[in-house]
Each structure stands twice: as structure tokens, then as C-alpha cells.
N, C-alpha and C positions, 0 to 999 in steps of 0.2 A: 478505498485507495485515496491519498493521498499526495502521493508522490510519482512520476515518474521518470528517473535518469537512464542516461547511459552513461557506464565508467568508466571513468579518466582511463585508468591502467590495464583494462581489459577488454581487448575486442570482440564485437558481438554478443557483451552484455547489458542487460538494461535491469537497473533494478526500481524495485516497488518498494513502493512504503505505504503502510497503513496504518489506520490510525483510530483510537475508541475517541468515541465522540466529545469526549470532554478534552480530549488531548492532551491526558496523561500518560497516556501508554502507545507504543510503536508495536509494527512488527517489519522487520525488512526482507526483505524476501527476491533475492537472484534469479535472474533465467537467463539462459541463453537466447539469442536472435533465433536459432532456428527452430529452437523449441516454441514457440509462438504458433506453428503451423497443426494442424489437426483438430479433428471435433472434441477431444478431451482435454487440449491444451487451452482455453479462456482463462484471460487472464480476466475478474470478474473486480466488479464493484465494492466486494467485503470478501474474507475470508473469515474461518472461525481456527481464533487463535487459543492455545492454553495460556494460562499466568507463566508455566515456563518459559515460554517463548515468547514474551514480551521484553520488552526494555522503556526503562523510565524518561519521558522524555524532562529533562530538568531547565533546560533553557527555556523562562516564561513567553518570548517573541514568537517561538516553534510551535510551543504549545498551545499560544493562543490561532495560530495559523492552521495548525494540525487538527485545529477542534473545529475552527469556520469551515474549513474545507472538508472535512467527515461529516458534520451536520449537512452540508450541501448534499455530499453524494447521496448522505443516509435520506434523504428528501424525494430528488431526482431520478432513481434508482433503484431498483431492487436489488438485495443482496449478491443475487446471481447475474448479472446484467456484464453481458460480455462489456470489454471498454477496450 
């Protein structure tokens, strides 16, 4: 993981973004606030994504952001590691 917000336009959502370690590729990923609650709901360290469900990131600032920050977690972290 990368990224944590909550959206502008929507209440009691937060979304995720994750990111491959070289931060070319995204994946963004929705939840509701209440959905955060229960032992199946972790929101975790890494997810495993397909190439479908990525997106390119093209802005080189992001990308270089999005790779320092996924190399950290992928460091500090195990893949499954509630956050």
C-alpha cells in the first residue's frame, strides 16, 4: 500500500492505492468505513493484483513516489500485515 485517502465526494469512503515496487503500475482499491470492521476485513500491506486490474502510472513524480513508498512497506512488512 501506498496510498491512503478519504474521498472528496463520498462519505465514509477511504480509498487505497497500491503500488509494484518499481512504481509503474497502480491498483486502487474502495472500501467503505464500515466495512474496515471484522476479522476477514484487513486492510493489509500488499494485495495480489492481475495485469488486468492495474493501471499505468505515467506521471514520472508519482511514480517515483509510489516506488520509494512500496519498496519501504515491501521492507517493513509482510505482504499480509494488517495496516
Amino acid at each position: 500500500m501506498v496510498e491512503r485517502t478519504f474521498s472528496d465526494d463520498e462519505q465514509n469512503l477511504i480509498i487505497l492505492i497500491y503500488a509494484t515496487t518499481d512504481g509503474r503500475f497502480y491498483h486502487r482499491k474502495e472500501r467503505a468505513l464500515p466495512s474496515f470492521s471484522g476479522p476477514d476485513r484487513d486492510t493489509t500491506a500488499s494485495i495480489t493484483a492481475t495485469k488486468k486490474q492495474l493501471g499505468v502510472v505515467s506521471d514520472p513524480d508519482r511514480r517515483d513516489r509510489y516506488a520509494k513508498e512500496a519498496t519501504r512497506m515491501a521492507s517493513e512488512h509482510e505482504p499480509d500485515d494488517p495496516m
